[in-house]
N, C-alpha and C positions, 0 to 999 in steps of 0.2 A: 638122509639125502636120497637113498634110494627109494625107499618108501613116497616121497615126496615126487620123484622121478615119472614114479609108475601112474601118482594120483593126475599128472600132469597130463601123461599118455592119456590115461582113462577118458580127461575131459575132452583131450585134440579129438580123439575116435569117436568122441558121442555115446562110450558105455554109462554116463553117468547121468543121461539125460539129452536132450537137444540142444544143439550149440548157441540156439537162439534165449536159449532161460538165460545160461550162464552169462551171456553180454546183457542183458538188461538186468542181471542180478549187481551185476559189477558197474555197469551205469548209476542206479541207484547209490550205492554204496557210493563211489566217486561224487555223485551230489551231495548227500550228507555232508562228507569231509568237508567239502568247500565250503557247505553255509556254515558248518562249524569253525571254520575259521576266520570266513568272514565276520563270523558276531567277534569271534576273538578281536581282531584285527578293529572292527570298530568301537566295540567301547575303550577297547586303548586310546582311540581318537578321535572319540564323543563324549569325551566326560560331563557329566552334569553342570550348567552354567552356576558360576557363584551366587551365593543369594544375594541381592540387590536388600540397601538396607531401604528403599524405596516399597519392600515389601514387608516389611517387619511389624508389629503389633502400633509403634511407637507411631507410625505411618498414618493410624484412623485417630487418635489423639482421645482427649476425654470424649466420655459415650454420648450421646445426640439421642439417645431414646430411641421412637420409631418412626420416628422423621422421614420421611423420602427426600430424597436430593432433586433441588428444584432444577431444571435443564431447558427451561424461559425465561430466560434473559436479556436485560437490556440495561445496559451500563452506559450513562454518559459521561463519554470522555473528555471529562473541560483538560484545559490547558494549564501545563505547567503545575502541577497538582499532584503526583506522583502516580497519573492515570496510565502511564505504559506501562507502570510494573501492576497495577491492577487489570491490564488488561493481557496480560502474560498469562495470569493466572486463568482468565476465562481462555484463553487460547490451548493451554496446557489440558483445560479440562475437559474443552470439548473433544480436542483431538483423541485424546485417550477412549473417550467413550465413541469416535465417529459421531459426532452432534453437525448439523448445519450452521454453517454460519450465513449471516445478510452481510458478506462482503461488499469492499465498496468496488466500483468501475475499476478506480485508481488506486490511492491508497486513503482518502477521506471520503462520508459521503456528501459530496456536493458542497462540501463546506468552504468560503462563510454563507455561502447562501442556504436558507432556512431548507431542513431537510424533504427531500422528494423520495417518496416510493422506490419510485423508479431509476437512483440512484443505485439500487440494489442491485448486484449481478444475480441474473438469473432470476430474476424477479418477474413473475409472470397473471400478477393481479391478486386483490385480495384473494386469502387463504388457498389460494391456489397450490401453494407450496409448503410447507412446515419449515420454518428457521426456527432455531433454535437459541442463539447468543448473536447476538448486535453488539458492537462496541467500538466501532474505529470513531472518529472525529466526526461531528458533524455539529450544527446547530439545529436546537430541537426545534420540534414539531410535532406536535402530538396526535393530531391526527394521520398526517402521512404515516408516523410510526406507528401505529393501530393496522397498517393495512396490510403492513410485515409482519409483525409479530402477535403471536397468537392472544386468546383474551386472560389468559391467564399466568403473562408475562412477568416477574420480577423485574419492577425498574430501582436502581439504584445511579447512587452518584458520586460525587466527593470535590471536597471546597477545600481553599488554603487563606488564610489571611491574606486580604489583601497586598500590605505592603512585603511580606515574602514572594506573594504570586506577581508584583509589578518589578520587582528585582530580579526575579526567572525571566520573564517576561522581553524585561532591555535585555538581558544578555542575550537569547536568543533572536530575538525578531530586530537588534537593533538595525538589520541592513535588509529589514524587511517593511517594519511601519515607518510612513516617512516620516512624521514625528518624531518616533525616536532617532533617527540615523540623523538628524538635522540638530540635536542636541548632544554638547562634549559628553556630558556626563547623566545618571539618573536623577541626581540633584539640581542639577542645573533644569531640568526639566521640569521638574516638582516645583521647584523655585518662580516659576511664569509656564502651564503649561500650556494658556490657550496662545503663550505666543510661538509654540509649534504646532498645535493642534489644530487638524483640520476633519472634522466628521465627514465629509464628502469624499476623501482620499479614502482610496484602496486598502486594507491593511490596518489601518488606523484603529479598528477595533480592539488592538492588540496592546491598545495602550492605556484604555479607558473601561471599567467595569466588564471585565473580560468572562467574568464568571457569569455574569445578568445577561451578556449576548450570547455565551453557550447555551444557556437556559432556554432560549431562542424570545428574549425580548430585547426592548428598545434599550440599548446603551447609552443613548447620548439626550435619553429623558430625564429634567429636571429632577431633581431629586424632592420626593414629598413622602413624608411620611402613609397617605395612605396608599401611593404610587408603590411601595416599599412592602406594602399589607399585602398586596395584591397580589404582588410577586412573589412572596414567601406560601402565600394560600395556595397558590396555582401549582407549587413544587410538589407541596405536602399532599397535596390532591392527588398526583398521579406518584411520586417520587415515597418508595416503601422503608428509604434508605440513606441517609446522605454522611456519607464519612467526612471524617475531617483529617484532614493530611498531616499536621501536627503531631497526630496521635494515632499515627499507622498503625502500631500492633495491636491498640483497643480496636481500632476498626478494622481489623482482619477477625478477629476474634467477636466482636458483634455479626458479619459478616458471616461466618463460617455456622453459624449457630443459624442466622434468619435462612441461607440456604440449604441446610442441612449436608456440608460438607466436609467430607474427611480432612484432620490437621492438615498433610501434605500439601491440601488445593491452595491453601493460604498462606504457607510458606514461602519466603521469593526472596532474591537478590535485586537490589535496587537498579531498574534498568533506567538508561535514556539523560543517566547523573551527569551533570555538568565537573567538573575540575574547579574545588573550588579554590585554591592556592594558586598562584599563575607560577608557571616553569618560573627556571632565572632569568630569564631573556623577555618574557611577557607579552610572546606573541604566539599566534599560530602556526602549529607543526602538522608534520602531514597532510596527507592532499585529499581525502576525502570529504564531498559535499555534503552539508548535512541533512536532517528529517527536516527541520523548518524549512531551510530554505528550498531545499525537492519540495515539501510541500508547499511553499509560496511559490514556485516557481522563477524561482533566483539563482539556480543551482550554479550558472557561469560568475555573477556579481560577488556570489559566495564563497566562491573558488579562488576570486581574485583578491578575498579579504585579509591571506594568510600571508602575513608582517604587519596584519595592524595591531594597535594597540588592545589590550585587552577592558571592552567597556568598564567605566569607573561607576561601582555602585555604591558609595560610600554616602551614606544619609545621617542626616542628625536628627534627635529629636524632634526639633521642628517640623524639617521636612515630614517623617514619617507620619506625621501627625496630619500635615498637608495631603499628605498621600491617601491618607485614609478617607482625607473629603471629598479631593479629586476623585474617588472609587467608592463613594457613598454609597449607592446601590449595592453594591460586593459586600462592603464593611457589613452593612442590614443584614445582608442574609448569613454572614459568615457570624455576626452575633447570636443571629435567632438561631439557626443550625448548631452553632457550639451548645448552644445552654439546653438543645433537644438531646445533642448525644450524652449531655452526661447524666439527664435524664434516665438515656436509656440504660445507660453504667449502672447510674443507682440501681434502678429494676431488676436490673441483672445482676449484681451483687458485686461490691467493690472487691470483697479477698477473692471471690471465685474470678474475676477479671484479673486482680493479680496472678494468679495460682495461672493462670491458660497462657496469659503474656508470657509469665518465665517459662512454660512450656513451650511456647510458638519460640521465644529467642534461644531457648537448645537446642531447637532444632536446626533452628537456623543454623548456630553454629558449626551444631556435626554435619546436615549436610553441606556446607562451604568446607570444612574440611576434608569430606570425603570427593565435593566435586573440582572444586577448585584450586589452580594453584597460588602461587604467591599468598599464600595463608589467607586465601578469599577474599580479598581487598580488590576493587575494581583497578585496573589498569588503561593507559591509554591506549589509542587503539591501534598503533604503528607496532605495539609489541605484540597483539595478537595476529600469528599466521594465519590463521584457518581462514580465511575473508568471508567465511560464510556466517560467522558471529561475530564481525567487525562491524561496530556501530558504524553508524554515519554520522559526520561530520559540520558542526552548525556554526555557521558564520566564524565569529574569532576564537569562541568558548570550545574548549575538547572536551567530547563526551566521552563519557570511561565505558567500559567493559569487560569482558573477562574471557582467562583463558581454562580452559579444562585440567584435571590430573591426567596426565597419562597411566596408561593402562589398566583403565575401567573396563570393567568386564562388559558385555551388550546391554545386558538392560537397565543397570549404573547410568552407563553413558547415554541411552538414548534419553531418558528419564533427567539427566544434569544437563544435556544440551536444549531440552526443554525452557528450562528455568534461566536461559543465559540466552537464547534465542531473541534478538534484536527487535522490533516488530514489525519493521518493515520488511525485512528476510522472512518473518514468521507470515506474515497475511500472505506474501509468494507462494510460500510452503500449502499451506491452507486453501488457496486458489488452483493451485496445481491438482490438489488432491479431489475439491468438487468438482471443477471443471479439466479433464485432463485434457480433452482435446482443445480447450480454447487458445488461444496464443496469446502469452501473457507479457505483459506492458515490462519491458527491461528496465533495470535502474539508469543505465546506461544513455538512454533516450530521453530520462528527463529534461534534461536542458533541451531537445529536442521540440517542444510546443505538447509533450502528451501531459503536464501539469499546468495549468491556465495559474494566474499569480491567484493566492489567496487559498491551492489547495484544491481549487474546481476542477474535477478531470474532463480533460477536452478530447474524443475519439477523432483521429481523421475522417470519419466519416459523419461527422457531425456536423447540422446544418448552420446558419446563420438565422433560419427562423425559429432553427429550438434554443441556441442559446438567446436569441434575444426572449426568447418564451420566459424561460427561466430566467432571465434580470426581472422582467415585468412580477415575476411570482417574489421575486425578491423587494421589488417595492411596492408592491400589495400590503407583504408581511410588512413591513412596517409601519402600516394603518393598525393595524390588531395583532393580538396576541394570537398566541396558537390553542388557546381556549375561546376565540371567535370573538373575545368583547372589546373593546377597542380599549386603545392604550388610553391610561388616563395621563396627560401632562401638565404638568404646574408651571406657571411662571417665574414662582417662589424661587429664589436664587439659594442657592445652598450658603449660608454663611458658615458653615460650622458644625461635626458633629462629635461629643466628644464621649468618651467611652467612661460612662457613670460609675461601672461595675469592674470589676477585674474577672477577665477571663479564666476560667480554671486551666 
């Protein structure tokens, strides 16, 4: 203690040096400690984030060789086809890499009317800009989309039979084409449809070869077999791709192979599902408007649907049969398209097709386990809180969706709210991101006049001589195709077409 005393004296007096060493000797020192315990203090409460099984080997799937991952894309999205959970996946995959999208104004582009350029946000004249993935709703047009997207585009697509896609079809558009909303049932409709059927009405596409007018040709052309040649030519011409809905996880896995992408990109939970058991009661619950009808711009008529009865789609035989003639155009290409993909099965080899499906559906599995609750099963959409993954709501049919597990670690959960991400919420999200400072169109306004019926987005500041422009470009397109050569029509009355071969 004394000894200690004295060394004290020593340093007050300045025999042991100047008084100014020993304070910046002692500052120093005092720094030290601090960041030493600063690092203490934080990696106690930074610990390394949990591994994401999103990062795991099992994540890249069987090897791809030395393929580069194609990031030109152009997916057309027909309807009612399981084309939103296809197009999830191009939304998941660009965002992850920061890719461009050719967003639409709204949320289709310009659809039903045949697609324009200039429907694109931010679209500023051929190659002016680099997009990268196209895919919202439109009716094609092959040369407008040439002007977007670069020359060395993947276009792909995907088709559903017919009479599955006209049973989608009535439930959702029933209080939207007037055809359908003017008949009780889908059979009753089948049964006589030209005594609802009116081609000159609004919407009405949506009831008659719906797949042939996304393609962006004439719907309501006699049916002829070389009419039929023409239109399958035309596909296969620009179209590197066309799935079939039936056989979703062959076609994710053809899919994943022609783009050269990792298992994950093609992984998904089925979005935009209709309910297909009605509740007890057999009407609609909750109050949200749906995708169709925001996008037919019904969003009030739709609002007001909820106590009606749940459309009756019950068809026999016969009907179905009917159905398939009424949508002869569809039936064509949904024949010639089936017996190409399983072509392409063959080429690609049936057990290695097997062997990757049950890879793709284990996957599936463990992540619905890891993201989802209620054991991954979609749910209606009044039980999920978050309203930011609350579907929307379509005329009488409730669309399901899903709620998260809690306590996903960060990059779990951004990577799971990905894959359950709505697509109407999602094309927001995505618009926000390219364009932050723009002011973007509310769901909320829909009913407001910012969705024109049929899906056309109308700007308040848009004139009366561009939309009449664009009707004029829309009855043009119906002289020609959008390969320039004029539509062939037959007089020939369809009596009948009936399916010689059995579909695989």
């Amino acid at each position: 203690m004394m000894a200690r005393n004295r060394m004290l004296r020593s340093l007050v007096c300045g025999r042991l040096g100047p008084v100014w060493m020993w304070k910046a000797l002692l500052f120093f020192v005092a720094i030290a400690f601090a960041t030493q315990l600063l690092g203490i203090i934080f990696n106690k409460s930074a610990q390394p984030a949990a591994h994401s099984i999103f990062s795991s080997p099992d994540a890249q799937g069987p090897s791809l060789g030395s393929c580069q991952p194609h990031t030109h894309i152009m997916f057309l999205k027909t309807h009612k086809t399981a084309s939103s959970t296809v197009l999830n996946m191009l939304y998941r995959f660009g965002e992850e890499r920061n890719l461009r999208f050719a967003l639409p104004l709204g949320y289709q582009l310009g659809y039903p009317l045949p697609f324009n350029a200039h429907r694109v946000k931010g679209y500023r004249g051929p190659r002016a800009t680099e997009f990268h993935i196209m895919g919202n709703h439109m009716r094609f047009n092959k040369p407008e989309v040439e002007k977007v997207m670069p020359a060395d585009t993947f276009y792909f697509s995907i088709i559903r039979d017919p009479v599955a896609l006209a049973e989608s079809s009535f439930a959702y558009y029933k209080e939207v084409a007037p055809a359908f909303r003017k008949a009780k049932g889908l059979g009753d409709f089948v049964d006589d449809p030209n005594k609802y059927y009116d081609p000159r009405l609004r919407n009405n596409h949506y009831a008659r070869n719906l797949l042939w007018f996304d393609f962006g040709m004439d719907n309501n052309a006699n049916f002829s077999v070389e009419l039929a040649q023409h239109g399958e030519a035309m596909i296969r011409q620009t179209f590197r791709l066309i799935l079939v809905s039936e056989y979703f996880d062959q076609s994710m896995i053809l899919l994943r192979h022609a783009l050269c992408w990792p298992l994950d990109a093609v992984v998904s939970f089925s979005l935009n599902a209709r309910q297909q058991k009605p509740s007890s009661n057999s009407v609609m619950s909750g109050s949200w408007v749906g995708k169709a009808a925001v996008a037919a711009g019904v969003g009030a008529r739709a609002g007001r649907s909820q106590g009606k009865m749940l459309p009756n789609l019950s068809l026999t035989d016969h009907q179905r049969e009917k159905l398939r003639q009424w949508n002869a155009l569809d039936w064509y290409l949904y024949k010639a398209f089936n017996r190409t993909f399983w072509e392409d099965i063959d080429k690609f080899g049936r057990a290695q097709m097997e062997q990757e499906v049950a890879l793709l559906r284990m996957r599936r599995e463990i992540l619905g386990r890891v993201c989802l609750k209620d054991g991954g099963k979609p749910v209606e959409a009044y039980r999920i809180r978050d309203k930011n993954i609350r579907p929307f709501q379509s005329g009488v049919v409730k669309i399901l969706g899903y709620e998260l597990q809690p306590g996903l670690d960060n990059a779990t959960r951004t990577a799971c709210l990905r894959m359950i991400r709505p697509e109407i919420q999602y094309k927001d999200l995505l618009d926000s991101k390219q364009f932050p400072r723009a002011v973007q169109p509310q769901l909320g306004q829909q009913g407001q006049g910012l969705l024109a019926a049929g899906g056309a987005f109308v700007r308040h500041d848009s004139s009366r001589t561009g939309e009449k422009m664009m009707m004029r470009e829309a009855e043009m397109e119906r002289e020609r195709d959008w390969d320039g050569s004029r539509i062939m029509k037959s007089n020939q009355t369809l009596k009948g077409v009936r399916e010689k071969e059995r579909l695989r």
